[in-house]
MMTF fields as JSON, N, C-alpha, C and O atoms, coordinates in Angstrom:
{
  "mmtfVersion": "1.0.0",
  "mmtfProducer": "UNKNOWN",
  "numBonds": 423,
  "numAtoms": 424,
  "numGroups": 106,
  "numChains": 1,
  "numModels": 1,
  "chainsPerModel": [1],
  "groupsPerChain": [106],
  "chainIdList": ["A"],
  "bondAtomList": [4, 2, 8, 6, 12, 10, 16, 14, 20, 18, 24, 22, 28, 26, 32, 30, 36, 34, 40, 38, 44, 42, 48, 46, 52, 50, 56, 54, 60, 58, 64, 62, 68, 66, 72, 70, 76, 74, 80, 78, 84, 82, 88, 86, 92, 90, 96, 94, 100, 98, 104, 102, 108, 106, 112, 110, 116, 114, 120, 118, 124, 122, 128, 126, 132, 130, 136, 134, 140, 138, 144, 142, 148, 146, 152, 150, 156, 154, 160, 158, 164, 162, 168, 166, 172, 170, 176, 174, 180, 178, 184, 182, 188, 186, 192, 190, 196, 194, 200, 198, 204, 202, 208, 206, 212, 210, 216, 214, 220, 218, 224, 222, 228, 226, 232, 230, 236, 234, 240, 238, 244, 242, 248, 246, 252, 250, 256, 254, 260, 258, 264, 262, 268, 266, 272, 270, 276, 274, 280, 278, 284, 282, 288, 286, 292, 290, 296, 294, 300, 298, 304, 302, 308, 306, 312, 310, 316, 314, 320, 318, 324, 322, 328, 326, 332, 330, 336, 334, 340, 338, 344, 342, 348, 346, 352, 350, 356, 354, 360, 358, 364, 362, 368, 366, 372, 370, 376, 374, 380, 378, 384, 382, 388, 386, 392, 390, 396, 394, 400, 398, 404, 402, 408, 406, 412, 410, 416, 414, 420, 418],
  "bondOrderList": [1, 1, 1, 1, 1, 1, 1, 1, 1, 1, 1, 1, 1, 1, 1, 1, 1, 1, 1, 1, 1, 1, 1, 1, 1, 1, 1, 1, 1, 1, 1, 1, 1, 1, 1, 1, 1, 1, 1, 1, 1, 1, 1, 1, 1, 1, 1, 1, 1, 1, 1, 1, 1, 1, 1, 1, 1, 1, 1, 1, 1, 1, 1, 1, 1, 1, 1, 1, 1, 1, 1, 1, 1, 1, 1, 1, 1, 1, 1, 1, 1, 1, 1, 1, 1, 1, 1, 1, 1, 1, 1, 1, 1, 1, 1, 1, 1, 1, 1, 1, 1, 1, 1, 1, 1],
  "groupList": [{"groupName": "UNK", "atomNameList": ["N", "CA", "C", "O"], "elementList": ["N", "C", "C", "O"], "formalChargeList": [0, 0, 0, 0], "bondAtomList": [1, 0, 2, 1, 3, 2], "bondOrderList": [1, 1, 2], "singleLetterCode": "X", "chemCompType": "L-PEPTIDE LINKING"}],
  "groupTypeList": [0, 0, 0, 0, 0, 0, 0, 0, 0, 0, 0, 0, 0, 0, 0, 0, 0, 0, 0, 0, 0, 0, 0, 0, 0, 0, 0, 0, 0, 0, 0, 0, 0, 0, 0, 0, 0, 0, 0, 0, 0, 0, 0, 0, 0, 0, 0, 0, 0, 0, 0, 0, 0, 0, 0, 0, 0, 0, 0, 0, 0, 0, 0, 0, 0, 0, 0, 0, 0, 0, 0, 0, 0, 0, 0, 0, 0, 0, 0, 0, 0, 0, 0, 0, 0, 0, 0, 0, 0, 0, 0, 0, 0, 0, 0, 0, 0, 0, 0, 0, 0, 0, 0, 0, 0, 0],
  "groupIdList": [1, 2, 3, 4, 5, 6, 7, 8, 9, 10, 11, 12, 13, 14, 15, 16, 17, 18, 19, 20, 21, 22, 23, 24, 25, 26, 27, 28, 29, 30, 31, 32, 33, 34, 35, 36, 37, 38, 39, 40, 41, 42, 43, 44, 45, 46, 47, 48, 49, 50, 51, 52, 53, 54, 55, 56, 57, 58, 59, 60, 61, 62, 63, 64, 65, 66, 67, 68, 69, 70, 71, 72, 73, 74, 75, 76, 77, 78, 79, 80, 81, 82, 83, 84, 85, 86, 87, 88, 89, 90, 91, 92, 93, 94, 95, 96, 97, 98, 99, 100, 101, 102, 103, 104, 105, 106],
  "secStructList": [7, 7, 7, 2, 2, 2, 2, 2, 2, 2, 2, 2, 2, 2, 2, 2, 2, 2, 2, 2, 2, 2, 2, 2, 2, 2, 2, 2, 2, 2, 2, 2, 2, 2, 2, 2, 2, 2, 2, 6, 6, 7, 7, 7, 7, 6, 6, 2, 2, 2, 2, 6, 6, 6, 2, 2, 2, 2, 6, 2, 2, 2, 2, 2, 2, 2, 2, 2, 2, 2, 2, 2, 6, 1, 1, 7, 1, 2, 2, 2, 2, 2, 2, 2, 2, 2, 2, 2, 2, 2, 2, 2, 2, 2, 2, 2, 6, 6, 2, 2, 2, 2, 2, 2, 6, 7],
  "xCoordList": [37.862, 36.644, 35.861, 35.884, 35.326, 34.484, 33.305, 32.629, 32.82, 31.605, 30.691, 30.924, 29.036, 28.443, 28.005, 28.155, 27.264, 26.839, 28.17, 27.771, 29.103, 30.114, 29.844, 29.504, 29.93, 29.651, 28.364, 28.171, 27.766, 26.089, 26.003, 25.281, 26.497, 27.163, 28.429, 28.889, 28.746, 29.47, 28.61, 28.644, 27.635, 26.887, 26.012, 25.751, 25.338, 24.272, 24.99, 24.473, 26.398, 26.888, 27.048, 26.595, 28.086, 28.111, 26.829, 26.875, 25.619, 24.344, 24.111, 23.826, 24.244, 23.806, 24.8, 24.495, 26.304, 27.265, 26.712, 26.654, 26.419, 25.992, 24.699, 24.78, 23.666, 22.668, 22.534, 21.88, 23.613, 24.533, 24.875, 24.345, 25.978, 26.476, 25.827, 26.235, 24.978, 23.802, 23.091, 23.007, 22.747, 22.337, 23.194, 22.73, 24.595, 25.716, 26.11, 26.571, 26.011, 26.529, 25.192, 25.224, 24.035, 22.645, 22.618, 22.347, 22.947, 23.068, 24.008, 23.849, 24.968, 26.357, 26.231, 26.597, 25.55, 25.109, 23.624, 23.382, 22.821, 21.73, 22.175, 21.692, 23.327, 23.851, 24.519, 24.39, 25.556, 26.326, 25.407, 25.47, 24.388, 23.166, 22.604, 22.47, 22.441, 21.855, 22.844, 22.66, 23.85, 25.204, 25.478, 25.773, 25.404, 25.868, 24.859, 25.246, 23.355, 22.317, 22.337, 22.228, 22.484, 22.945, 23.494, 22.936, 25.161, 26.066, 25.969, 26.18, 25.643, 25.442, 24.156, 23.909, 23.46, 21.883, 21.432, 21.073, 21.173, 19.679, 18.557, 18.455, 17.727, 16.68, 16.687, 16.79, 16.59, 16.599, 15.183, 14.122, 15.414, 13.901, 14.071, 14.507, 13.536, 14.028, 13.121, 13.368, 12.394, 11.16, 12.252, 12.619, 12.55, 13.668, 14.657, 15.065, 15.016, 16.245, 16.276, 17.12, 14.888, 14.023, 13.341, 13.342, 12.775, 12.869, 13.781, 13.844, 14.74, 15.841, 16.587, 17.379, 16.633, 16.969, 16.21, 16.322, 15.227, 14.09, 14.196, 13.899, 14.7, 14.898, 16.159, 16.468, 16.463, 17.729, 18.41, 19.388, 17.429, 17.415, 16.336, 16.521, 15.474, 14.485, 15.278, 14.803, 16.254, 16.959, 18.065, 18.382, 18.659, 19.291, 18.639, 19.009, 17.528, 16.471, 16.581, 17.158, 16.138, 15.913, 16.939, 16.664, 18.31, 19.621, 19.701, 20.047, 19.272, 19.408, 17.977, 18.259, 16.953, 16.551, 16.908, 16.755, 17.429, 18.504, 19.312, 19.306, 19.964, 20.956, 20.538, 21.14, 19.473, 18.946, 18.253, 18.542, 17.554, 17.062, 18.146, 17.875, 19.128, 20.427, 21.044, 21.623, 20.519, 21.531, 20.497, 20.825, 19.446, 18.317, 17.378, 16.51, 17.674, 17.323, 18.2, 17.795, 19.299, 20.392, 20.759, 21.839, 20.041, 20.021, 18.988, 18.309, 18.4, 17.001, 16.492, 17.437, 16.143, 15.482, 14.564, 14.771, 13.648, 12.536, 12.977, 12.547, 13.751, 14.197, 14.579, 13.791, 15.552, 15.794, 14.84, 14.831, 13.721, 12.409, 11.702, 11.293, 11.647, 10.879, 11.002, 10.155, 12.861, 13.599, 14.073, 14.807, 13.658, 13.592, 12.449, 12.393, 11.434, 9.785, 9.155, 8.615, 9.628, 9.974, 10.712, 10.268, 11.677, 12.826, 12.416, 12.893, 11.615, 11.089, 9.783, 9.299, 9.063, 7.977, 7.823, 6.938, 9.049, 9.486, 10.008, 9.826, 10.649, 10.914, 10.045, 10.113, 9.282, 8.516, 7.49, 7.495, 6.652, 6.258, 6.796, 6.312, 8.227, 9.222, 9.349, 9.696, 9.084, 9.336, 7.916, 8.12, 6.779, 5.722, 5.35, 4.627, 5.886, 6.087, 6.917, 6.548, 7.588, 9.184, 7.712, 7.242, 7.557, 6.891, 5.746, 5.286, 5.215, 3.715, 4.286, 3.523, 5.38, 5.932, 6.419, 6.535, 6.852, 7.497, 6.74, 6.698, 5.452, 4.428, 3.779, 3.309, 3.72, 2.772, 3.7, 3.225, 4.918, 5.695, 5.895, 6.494, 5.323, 5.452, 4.095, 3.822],
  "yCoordList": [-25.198, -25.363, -26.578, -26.485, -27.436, -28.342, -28.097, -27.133, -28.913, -28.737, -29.392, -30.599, -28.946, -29.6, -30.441, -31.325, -31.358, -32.271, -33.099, -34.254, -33.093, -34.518, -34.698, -35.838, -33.547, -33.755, -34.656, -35.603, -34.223, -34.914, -36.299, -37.147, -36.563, -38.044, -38.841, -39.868, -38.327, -39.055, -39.318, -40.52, -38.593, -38.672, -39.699, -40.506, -39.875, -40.777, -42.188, -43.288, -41.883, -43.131, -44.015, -45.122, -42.861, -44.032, -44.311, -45.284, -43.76, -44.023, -45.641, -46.658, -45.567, -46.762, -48.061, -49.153, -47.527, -48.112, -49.061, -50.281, -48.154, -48.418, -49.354, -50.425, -49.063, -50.042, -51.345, -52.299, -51.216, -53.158, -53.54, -54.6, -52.948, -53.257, -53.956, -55.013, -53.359, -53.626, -54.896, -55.972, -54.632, -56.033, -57.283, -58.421, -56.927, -57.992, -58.404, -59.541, -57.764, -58.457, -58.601, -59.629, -58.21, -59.152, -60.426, -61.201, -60.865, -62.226, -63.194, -64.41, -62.47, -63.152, -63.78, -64.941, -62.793, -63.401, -64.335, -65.183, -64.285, -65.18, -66.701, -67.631, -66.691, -67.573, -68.621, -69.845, -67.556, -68.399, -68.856, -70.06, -68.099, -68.483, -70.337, -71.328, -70.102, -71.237, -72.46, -73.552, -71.957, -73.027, -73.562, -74.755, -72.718, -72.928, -74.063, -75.185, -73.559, -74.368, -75.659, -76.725, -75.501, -76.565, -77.986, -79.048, -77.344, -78.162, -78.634, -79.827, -77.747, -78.29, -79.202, -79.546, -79.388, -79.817, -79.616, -80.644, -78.498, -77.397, -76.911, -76.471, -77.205, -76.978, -75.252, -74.17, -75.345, -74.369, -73.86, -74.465, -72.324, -71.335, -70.513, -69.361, -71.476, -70.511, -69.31, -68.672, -69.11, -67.895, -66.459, -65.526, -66.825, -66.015, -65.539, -64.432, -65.93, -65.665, -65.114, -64.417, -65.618, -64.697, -63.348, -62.371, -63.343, -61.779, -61.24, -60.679, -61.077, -60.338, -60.299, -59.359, -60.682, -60.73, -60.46, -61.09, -59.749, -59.538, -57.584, -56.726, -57.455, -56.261, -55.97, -54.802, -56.363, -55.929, -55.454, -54.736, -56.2, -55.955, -54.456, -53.577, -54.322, -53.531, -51.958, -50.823, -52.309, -51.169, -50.712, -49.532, -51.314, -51.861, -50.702, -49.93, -51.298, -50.622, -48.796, -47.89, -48.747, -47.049, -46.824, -46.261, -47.237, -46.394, -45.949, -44.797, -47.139, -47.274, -46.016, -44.889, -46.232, -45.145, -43.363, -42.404, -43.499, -42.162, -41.519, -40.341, -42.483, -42.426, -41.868, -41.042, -42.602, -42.464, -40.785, -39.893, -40.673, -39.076, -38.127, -37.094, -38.205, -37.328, -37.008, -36.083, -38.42, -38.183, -37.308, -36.216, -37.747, -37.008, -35.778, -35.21, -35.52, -34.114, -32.918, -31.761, -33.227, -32.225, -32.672, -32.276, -33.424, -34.023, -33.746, -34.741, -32.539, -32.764, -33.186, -33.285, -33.242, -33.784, -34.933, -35.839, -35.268, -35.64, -37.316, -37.995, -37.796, -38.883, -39.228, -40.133, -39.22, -39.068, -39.339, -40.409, -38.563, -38.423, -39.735, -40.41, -39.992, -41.038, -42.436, -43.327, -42.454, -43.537, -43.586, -44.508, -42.471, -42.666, -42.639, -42.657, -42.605, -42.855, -44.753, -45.488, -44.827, -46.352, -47.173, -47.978, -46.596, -47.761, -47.299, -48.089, -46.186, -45.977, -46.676, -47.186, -46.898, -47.877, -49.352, -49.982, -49.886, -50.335, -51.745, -52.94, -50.652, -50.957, -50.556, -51.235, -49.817, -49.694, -50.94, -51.6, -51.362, -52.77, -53.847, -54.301, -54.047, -55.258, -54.911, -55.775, -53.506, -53.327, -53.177, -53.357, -52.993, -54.028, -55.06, -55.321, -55.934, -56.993, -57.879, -59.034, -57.565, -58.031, -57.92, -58.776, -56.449, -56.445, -57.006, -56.929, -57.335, -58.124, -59.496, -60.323, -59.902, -61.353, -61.247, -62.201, -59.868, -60.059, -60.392, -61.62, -59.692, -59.299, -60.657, -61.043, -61.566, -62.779, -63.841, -64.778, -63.491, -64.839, -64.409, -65.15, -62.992, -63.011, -63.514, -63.659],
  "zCoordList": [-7.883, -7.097, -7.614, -8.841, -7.328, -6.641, -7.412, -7.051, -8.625, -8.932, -8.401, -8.463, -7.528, -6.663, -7.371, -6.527, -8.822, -9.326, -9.096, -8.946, -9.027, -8.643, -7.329, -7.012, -6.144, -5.014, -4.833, -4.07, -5.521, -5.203, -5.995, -5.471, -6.917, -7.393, -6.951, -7.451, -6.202, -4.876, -3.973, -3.709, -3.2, -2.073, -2.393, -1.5, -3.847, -4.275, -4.396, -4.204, -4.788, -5.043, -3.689, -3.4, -2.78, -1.143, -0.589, 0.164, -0.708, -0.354, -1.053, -0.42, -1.965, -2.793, -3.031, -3.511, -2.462, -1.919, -0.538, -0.387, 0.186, 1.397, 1.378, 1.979, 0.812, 0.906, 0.308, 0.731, -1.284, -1.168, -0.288, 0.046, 0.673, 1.872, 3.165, 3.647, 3.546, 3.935, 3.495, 4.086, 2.674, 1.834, 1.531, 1.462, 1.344, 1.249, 2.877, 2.978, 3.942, 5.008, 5.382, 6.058, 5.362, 5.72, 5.547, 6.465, 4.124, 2.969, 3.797, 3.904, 4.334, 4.492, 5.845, 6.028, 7.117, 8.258, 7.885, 8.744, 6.947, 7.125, 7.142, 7.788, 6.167, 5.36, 6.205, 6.171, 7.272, 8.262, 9.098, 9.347, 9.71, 10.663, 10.317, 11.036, 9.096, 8.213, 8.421, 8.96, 7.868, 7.911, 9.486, 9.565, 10.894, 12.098, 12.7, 13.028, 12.81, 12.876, 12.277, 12.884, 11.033, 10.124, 10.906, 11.184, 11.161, 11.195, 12.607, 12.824, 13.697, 14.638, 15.402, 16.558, 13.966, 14.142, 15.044, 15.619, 15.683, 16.07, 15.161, 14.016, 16.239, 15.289, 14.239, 14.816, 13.087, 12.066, 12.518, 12.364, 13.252, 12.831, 11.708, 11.695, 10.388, 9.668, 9.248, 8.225, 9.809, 10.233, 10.606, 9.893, 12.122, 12.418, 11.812, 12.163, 11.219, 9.996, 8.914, 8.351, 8.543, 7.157, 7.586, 6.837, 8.794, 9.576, 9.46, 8.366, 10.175, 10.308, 8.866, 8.923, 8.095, 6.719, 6.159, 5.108, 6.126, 5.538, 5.692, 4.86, 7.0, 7.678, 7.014, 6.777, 6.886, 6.175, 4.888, 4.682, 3.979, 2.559, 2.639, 1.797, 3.479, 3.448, 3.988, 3.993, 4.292, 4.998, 3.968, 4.12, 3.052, 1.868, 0.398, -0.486, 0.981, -0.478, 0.077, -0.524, 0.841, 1.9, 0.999, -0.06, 1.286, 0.897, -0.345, -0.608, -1.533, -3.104, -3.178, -3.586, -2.886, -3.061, -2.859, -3.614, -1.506, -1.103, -2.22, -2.577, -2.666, -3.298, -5.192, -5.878, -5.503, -6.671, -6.567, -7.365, -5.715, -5.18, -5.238, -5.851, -4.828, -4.597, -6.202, -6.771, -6.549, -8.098, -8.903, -9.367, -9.023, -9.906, -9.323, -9.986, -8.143, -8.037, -8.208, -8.091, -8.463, -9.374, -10.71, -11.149, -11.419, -12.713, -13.161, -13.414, -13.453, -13.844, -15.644, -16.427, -15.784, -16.959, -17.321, -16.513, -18.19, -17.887, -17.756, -16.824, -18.654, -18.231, -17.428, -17.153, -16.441, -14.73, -14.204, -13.595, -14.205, -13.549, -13.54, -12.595, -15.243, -14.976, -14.982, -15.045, -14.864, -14.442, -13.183, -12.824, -12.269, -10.602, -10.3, -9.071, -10.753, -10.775, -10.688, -9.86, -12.013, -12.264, -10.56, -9.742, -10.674, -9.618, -8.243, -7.429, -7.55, -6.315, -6.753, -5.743, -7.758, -7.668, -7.588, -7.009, -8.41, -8.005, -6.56, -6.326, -6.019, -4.672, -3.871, -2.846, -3.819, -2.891, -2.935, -1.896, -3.9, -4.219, -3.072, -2.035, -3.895, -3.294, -2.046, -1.241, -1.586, 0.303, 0.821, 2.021, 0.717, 0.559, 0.866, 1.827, -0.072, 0.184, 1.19, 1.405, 1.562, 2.203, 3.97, 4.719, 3.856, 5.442, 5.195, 6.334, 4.799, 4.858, 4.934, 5.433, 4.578, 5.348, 6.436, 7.206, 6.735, 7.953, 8.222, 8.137, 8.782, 9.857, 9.931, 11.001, 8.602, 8.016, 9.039, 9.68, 9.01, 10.05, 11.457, 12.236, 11.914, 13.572, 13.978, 15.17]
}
């Protein structure tokens, strides 16, 4: 039988799998966006680009947080706590921030 703390450190892990992911093909389309504009000299909005990439890392973070929750609410102990305390403060800051530019460049 299946002990549920691996189950639940699997679940935290593809969560946090997933929101690199997220974050790595965000990076990867801003990048080509940048490069296409680029090469075909059109004008670069690079406003637009930093939006939507902006949205993306922010969607990125959601997951890593998910994921950190999953691991440390069946991990209890005080350290856990206040090393998922720390890293949801964290990010929440840096996601914060991220939308107050969005909003600052629409």
């Amino acid at each position: 039988m299946m002990d549920y703390r691996i189950v639940i450190d699997l679940i935290g892990l593809f969560l946090s799998s997933f929101g690199a992911t997220v974050i790595l093909f965000g990076s990867i389309e801003a990048i080509i966006k940048i490069l296409v504009k680029k090469l075909n000299r059109h004008h670069l909005d690079i406003n637009a680009i930093r939006i939507d990439y902006t949205s993306k890392i922010m969607l990125g973070l959601e997951f890593f947080i998910a994921g950190d929750l999953m691991k440390t609410i069946f991990t209890p102990g005080l350290n856990e706590v206040i090393i998922l305390a720390l890293i949801v403060a964290i990010r929440t800051v840096i996601g914060y921030s991220l939308n107050l530019e969005i909003k600052n460049d629409r």
